[in-house]
N, C-alpha and C positions, 0 to 999 in steps of 0.2 A: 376596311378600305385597303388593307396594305395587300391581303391576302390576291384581293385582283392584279396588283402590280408585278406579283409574286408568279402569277398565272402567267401575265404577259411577259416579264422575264423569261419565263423560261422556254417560250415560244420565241422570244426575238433566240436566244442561244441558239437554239435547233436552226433557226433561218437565217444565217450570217448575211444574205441577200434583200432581207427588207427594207422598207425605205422610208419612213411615215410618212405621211401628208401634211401640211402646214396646221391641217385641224385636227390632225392627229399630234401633232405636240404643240398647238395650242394647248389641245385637252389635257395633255399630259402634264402641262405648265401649271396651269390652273387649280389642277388635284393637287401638286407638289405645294402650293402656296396655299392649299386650306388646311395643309395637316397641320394637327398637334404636333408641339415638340417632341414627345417620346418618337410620332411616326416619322417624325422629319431626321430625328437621328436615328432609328433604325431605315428607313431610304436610305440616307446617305451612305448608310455602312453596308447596303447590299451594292448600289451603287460601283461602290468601291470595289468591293467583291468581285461582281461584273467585269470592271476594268483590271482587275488584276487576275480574271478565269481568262479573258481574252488574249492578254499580255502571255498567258504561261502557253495555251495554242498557238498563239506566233509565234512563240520563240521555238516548240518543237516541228510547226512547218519551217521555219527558215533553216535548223536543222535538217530537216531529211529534204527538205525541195532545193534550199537554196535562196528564197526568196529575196530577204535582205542581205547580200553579202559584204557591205563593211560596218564596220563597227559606230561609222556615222550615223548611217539610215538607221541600226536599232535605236542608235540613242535618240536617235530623231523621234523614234517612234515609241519610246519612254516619255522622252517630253512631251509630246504631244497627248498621251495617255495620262500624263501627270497635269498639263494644262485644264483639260477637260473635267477633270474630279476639281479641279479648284473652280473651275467656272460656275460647275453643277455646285458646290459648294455655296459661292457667292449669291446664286440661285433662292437661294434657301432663305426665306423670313421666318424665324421663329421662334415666336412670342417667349418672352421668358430668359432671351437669351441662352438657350443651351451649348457649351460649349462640346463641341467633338473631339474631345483629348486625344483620341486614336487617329485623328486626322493631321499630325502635325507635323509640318516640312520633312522633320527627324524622321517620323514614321513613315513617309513618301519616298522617303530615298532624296528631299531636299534638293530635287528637281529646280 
């Protein structure tokens, strides 16, 4: 199951301009909430991944473009990337309670 999501990752990376459709992340909701906890903690920890491959390309376009130029808008734009993994986080039912130790405010930078 995972190896699909795996696919589609790294198709959305190539295409920073996609956009899903509402039944494109219904659908995507829906998968997330039928995995086993091993796939729910391995998601999350690509998940993360994801957000912290995207965090390291802005920060080398605001680098050499300029993009974000004070130190607010980046933090702004940490928080907001730190928001989203907790949300996606919260997202997450799964059975057994697994806990994600590598997810921990400490390890986020305590956003």
């Amino acid at each position: 199951m995972l190896e699909g999501r795996q696919n589609a990752s790294m198709k959305f990376d190539r295409d920073l301009s996609y956009n899903p459709t509402q039944s494109e992340l219904d659908l995507e909701l829906a998968m997330i909430m039928s995995l086993s906890s091993q796939e729910a903690a391995t998601y999350a920890a690509q998940a993360f991944a994801e957000v912290e491959a995207l965090l390291e390309e802005a920060e080398e376009a605001t680098e050499e473009r300029r993009l974000i130029q004070t130190l607010e808008g980046r933090n702004s734009v940490i928080k907001l990337a730190d928001r989203m993994v907790k949300m996606f986080c919260e997202c997450l039912t799964m059975p057994g309670q697994v806990e994600l130790n590598h997810l921990t405010l400490d390890s986020i930078g305590g956003v």
